[in-house]
VMD Tcl script that draws the C-alpha trace (Angstrom):
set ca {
  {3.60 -68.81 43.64}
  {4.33 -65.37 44.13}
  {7.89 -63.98 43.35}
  {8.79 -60.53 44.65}
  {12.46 -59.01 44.30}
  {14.39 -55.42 44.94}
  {15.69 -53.63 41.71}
  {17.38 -50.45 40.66}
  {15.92 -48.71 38.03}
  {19.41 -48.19 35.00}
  {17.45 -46.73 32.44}
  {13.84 -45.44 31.07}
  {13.22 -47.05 28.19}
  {9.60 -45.76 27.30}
  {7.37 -43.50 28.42}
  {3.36 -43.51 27.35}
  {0.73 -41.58 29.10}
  {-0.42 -44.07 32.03}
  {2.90 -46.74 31.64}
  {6.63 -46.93 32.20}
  {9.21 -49.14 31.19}
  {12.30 -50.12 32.66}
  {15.40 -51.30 32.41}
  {15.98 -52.78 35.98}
  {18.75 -54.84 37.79}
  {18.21 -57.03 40.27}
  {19.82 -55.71 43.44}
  {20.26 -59.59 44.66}
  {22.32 -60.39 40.92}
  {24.38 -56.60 42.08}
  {25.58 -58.55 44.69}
  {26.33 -61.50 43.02}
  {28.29 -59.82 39.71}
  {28.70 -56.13 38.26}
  {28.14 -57.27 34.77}
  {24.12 -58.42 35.61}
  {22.40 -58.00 32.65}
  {18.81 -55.47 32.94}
  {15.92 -56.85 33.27}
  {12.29 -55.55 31.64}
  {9.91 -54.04 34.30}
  {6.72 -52.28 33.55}
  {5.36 -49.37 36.14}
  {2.07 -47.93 35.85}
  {1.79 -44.10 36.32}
  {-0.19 -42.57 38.93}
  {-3.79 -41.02 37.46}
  {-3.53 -37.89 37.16}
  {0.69 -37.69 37.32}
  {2.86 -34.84 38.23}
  {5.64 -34.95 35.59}
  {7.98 -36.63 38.37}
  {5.32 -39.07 39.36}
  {7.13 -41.96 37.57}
  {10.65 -44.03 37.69}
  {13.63 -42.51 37.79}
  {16.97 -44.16 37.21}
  {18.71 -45.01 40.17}
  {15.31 -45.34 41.68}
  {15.13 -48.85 43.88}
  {11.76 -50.65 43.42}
  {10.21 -53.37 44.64}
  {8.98 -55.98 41.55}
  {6.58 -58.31 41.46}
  {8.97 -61.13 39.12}
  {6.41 -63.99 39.19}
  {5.44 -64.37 35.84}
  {9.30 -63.74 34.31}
  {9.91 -66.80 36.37}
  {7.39 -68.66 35.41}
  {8.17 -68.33 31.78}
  {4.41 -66.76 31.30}
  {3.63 -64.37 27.69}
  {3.67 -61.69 29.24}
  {6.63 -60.16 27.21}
  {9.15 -60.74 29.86}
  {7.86 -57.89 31.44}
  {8.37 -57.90 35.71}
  {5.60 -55.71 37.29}
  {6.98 -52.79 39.61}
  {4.70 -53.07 43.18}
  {6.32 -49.89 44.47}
  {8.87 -47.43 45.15}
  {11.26 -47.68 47.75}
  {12.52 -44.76 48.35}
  {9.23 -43.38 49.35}
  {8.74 -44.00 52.89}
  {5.43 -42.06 53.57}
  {2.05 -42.69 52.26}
  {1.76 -41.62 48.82}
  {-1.63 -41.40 46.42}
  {-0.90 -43.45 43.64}
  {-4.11 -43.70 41.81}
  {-5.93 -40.23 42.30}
  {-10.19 -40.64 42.11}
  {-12.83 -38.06 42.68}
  {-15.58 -39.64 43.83}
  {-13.89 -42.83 44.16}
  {-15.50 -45.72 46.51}
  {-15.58 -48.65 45.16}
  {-12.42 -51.18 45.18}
  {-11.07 -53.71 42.78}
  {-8.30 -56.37 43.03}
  {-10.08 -56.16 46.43}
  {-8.27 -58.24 49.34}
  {-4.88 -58.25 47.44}
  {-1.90 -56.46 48.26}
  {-2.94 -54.04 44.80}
  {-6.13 -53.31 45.45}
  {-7.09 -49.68 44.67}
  {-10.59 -47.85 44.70}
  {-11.61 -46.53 40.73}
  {-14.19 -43.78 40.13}
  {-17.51 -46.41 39.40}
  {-19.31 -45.04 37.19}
  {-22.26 -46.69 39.63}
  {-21.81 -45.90 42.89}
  {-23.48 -43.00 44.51}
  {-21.20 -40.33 44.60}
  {-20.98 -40.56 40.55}
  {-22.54 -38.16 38.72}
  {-24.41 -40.76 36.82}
  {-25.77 -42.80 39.51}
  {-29.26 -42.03 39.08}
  {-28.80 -43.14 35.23}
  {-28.18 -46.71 36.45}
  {-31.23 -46.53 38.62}
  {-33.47 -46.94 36.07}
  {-33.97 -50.32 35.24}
  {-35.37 -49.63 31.58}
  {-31.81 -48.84 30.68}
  {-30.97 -50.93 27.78}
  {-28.08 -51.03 24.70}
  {-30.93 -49.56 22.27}
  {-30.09 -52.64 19.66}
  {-26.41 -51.63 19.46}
  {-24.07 -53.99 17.85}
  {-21.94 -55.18 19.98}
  {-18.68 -57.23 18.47}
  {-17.54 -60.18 20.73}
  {-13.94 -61.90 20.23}
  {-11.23 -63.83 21.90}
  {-8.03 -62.81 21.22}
  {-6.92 -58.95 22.03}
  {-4.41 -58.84 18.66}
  {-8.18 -58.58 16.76}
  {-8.95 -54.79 18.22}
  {-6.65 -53.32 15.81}
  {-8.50 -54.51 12.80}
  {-12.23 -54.19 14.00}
  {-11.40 -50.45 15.28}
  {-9.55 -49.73 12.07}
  {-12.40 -51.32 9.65}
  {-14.89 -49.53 11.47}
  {-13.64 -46.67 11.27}
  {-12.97 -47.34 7.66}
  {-16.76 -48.39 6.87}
  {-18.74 -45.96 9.46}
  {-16.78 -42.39 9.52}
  {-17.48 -40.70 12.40}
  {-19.42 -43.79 14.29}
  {-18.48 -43.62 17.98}
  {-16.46 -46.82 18.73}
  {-16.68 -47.84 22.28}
  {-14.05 -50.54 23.64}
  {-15.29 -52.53 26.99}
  {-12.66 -54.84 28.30}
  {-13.99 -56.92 30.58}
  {-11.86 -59.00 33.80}
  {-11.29 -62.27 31.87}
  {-7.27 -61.57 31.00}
  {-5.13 -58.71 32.09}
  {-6.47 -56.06 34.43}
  {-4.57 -52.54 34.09}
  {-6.17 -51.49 30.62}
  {-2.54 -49.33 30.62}
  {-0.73 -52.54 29.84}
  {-2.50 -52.67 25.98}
  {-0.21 -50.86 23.64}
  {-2.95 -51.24 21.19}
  {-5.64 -49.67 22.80}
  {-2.91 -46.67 23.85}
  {-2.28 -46.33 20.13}
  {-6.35 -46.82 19.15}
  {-7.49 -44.10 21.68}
  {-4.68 -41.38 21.43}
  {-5.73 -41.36 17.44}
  {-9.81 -41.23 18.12}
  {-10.02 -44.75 16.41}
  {-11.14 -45.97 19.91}
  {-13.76 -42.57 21.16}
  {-13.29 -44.23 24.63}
  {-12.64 -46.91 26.82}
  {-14.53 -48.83 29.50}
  {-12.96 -51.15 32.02}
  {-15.63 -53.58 33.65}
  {-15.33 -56.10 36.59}
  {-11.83 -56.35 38.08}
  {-10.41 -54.68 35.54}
  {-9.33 -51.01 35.83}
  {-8.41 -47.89 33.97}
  {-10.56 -46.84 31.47}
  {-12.24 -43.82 30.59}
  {-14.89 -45.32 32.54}
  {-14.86 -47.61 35.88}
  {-17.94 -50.10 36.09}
  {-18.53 -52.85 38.65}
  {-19.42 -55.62 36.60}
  {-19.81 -56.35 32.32}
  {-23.66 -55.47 32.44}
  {-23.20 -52.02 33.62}
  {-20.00 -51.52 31.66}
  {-21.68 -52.24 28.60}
  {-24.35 -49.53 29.35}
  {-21.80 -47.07 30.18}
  {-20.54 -47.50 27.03}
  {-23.78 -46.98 25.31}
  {-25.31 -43.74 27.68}
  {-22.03 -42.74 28.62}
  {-19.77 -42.94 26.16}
  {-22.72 -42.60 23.34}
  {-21.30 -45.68 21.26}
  {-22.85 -46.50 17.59}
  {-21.21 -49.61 18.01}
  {-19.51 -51.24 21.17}
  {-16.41 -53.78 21.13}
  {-15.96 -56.35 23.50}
  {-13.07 -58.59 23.71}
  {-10.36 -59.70 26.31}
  {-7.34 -57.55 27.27}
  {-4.34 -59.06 26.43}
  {-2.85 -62.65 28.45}
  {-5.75 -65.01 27.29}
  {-4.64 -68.35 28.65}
  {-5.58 -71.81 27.68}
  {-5.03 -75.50 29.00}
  {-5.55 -77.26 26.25}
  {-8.48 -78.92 28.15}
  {-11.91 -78.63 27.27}
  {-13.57 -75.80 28.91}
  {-9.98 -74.36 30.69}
  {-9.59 -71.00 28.60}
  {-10.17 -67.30 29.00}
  {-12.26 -67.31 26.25}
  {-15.28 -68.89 28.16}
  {-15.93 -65.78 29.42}
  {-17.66 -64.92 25.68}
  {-21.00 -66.80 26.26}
  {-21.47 -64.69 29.28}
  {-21.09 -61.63 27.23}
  {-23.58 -62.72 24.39}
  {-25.73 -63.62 26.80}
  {-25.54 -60.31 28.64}
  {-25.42 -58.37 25.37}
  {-28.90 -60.02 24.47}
  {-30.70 -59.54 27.92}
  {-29.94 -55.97 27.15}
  {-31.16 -55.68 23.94}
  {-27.94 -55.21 21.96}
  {-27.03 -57.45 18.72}
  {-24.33 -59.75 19.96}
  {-21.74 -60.13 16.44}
  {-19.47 -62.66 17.74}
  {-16.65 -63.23 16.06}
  {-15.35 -66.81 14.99}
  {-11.33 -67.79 16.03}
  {-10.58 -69.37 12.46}
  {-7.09 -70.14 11.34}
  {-5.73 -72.28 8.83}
  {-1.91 -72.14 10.21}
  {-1.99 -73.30 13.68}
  {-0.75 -76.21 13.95}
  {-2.44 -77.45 16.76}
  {-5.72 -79.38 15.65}
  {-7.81 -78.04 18.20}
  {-7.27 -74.40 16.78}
  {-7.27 -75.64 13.13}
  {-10.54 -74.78 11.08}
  {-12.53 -73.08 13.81}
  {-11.01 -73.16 16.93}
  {-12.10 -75.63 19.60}
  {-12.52 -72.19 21.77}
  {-15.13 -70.49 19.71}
  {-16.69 -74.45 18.74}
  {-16.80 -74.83 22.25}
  {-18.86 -71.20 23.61}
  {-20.97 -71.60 20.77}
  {-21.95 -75.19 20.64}
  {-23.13 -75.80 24.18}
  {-22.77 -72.56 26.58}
  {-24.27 -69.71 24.61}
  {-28.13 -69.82 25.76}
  {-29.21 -67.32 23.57}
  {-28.50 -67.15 19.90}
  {-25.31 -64.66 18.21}
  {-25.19 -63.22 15.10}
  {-21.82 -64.83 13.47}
  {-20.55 -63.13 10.56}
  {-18.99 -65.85 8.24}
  {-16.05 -65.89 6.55}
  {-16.40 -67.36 2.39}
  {-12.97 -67.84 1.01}
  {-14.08 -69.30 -2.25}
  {-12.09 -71.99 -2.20}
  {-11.32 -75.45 0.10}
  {-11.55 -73.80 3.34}
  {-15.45 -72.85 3.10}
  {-15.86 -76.59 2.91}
  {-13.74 -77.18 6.26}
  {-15.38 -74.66 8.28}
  {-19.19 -75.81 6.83}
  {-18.50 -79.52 8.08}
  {-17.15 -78.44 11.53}
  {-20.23 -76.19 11.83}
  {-22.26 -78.77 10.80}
  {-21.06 -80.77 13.54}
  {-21.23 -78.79 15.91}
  {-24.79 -77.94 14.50}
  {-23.90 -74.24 14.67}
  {-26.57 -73.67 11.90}
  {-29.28 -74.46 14.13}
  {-28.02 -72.83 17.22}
  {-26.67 -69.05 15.39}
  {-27.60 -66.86 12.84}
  {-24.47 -67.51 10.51}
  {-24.68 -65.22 7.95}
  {-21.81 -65.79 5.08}
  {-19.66 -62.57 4.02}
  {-16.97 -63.22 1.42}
  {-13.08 -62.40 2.94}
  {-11.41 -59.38 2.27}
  {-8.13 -60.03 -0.13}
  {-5.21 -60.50 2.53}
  {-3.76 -56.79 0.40}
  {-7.13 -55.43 1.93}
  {-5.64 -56.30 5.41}
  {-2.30 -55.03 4.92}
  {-3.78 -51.90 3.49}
  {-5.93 -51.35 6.78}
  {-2.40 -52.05 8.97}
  {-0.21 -50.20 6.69}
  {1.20 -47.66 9.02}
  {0.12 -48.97 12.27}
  {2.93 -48.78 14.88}
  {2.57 -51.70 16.94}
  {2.95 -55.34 15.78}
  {-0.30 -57.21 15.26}
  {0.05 -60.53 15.58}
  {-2.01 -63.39 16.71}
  {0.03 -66.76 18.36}
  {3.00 -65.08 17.09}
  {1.94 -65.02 13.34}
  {1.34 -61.73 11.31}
  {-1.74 -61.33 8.88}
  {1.43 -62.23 6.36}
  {1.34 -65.79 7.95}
  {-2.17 -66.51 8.85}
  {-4.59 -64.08 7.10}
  {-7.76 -65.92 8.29}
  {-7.78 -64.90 11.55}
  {-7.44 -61.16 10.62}
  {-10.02 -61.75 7.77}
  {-12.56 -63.21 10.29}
  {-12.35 -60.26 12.28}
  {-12.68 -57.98 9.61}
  {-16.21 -59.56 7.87}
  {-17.00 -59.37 11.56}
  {-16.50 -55.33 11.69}
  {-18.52 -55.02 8.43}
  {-21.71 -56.99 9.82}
  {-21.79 -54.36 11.91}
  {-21.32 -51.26 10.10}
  {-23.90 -52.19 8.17}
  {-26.12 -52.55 11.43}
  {-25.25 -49.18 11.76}
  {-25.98 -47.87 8.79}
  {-29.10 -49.65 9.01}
  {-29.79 -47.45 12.26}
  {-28.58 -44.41 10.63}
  {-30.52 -44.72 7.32}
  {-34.02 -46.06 9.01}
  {-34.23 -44.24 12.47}
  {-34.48 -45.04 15.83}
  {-34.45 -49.13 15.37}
  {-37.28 -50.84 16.52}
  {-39.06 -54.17 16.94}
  {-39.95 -54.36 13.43}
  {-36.39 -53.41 12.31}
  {-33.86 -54.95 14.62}
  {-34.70 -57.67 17.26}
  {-33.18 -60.13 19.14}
  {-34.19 -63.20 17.58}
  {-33.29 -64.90 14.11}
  {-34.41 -61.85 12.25}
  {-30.65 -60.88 12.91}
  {-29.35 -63.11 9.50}
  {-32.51 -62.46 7.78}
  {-32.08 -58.72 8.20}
  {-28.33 -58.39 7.09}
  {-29.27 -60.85 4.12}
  {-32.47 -59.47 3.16}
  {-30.66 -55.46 2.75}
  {-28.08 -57.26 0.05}
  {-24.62 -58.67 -0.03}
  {-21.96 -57.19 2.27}
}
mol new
graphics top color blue
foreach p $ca { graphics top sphere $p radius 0.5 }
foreach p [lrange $ca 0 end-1] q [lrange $ca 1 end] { graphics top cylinder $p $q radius 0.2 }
display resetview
């Protein structure tokens, strides 16, 4: 299915540095009655925009109204495709060097500035084949609501650590659409972005997750590297038909590049759905039977009922054998209002606040301080090394061995 529609642009509603949105009106429901209500459209800005680059009202556009119609999350938002009014060829996504195309063989495909190809200025830096992550820690989750409170903890535990976010192809695609990572990088939370795969718009274009993850290391010069979905994760409620597959292929590529995958557990003791109760079936099911290589898992200890839960669905899924799970007791959920406290976009995951359902929120941040303290670790002892920080269960004896977190 593919809906498109004609609109006229009534009003601008807000305006961030590579996004519009719009108050639009169907020109069809014009037609039809003067009282049709506006409509929510989203336009992203051409790179590098002239101040008049965007929407104006009264502008007609054509929108892409698929998802509205399909009753999909993405916050009612239609998609502008283009402006009418502009007969002649315009340049709508200005590159330097730019070759190489993603989206490639839609109708919004658009070449990106690789960080790769040959005309970059670093393409004899991904030449070299030794090119590895150096040991970084490199924080794997599901859901996109968790950035917030890995950035903020990190930056919170490790002042002045470079934290690098890679969003990889497995949800949305224009890294513009993320309000959080608009509010995480114009505040130096985030010190840059890279957008890997089909996905575009970071501070740095890569062709696939291996080389995006490198470009945030040698690029970017990360002390620690986060790697999670953008936001529209789907699911199916089947067993293996959900975005989140796409995290055993990033521990596995974090680990064949020497990084220190920390993946992060989907826990949550308020969803109502059985499969996400406890651990969710999504994070039971990547690390159970399609991660080939072992993660680091920080653990969240609640001291209380829960611990108990989580233990016996670990132990079923014999977890203990297949990770290094290293327990870290739970921040109070105060802690995690603290950390928000002043935050100007709504965190939520499933539509529930850290108010609701702390544990998710909590899991992320024990997550965050497993690896500040692989930082420090690097900081304190020098370059790391084999006899510091492998790849192999010396990753729980390590964090466990330097004291309680």
């Amino acid at each position: 299915m593919l809906r498109i529609a004609q609109a006229r642009v009534v009003r601008i509603v807000e305006q961030r540095r590579a996004v519009q949105v719009l108050d639009v009106v169907l020109l069809n429901e014009l037609l039809d009655s003067k009282q049709a209500m506006p409509e929510r459209a989203v336009f992203y800005l051409p790179r590098h925009a002239e101040a008049d680059a965007g929407c104006a009202s009264g502008d007609v556009v054509l929108l892409n109204t698929t998802a509205v119609r399909l009753g999909l999350g993405t916050g009612g938002y239609h998609f502008v495709m283009a402006k009418l009014a502009e007969h002649s060829e315009a340049e709508l996504y200005l590159t330097d060097w730019g070759h190489i195309v993603k989206q490639r063989y839609t109708p919004y495909q658009l070449s990106v500035d690789a960080a790769e190809e040959e005309a970059s200025p670093w393409h004899e830096l991904f030449c070299d084949e030794r090119l590895t992550l150096e040991q970084t820690p490199v924080v794997i989750a599901e859901l996109h609501s968790m950035l917030p409170v890995i950035s903020l903890a990190l930056q919170l535990m490790t002042p002045g650590a470079r934290v690098v976010y890679v969003m990889p192809d497995g949800a949305a695609l224009p890294i513009a659409f993320s309000r959080h990572v608009e509010h995480l990088r114009r505040t130096q939370t985030l010190s840059a972005t890279v957008t890997a795969g089909q996905a575009w718009g970071g501070d740095y274009d890569t062709v696939n997750l291996h080389t995006g993850l490198l470009a945030a290391k040698h690029l970017a010069n990360a002390d620690v590297i986060v790697c999670l979905l953008g936001p529209g994760v789907v699911g199916t409620g089947t067993v293996l038909g959900f975005s989140g597959m796409q995290l055993a292929e990033i521990v596995h590529t974090v680990t064949l590049l020497r990084g220190i995958p920390v993946f992060v557990p989907r826990i949550s003791f308020s969803d109502p759905r059985e499969r996400h109760y406890g651990i969710s079936h999504h994070t039971r099911t990547v690390l159970k039977q399609f991660t080939l290589s072992p993660a680091l898992v920080p653990w969240p200890q609640y001291g209380d009922w829960r611990d108990g839960c989580l233990r016996n669905q670990a132990a079923d899924d014999q977890l203990f054998a297949r990770h290094h799970l290293v327990p870290i007791a739970v921040p109070d959920p105060a802690e995690i209002n603290d950390l928000l406290t002043g935050y100007p976009e709504p965190v939520e995951t499933m539509g529930r606040s850290h108010f609701v359902d702390p544990s998710p929120f909590q899991a992320a941040y024990v997550a965050a301080k497993a690896a500040a303290r692989l930082v420090e670790l690097r900081t304190s002892d020098g370059a790391a090394d084999d006899g510091l920080i492998v790849l192999s269960a010396f990753y729980g004896g390590l964090l466990k061995s330097r004291g309680p977190l």
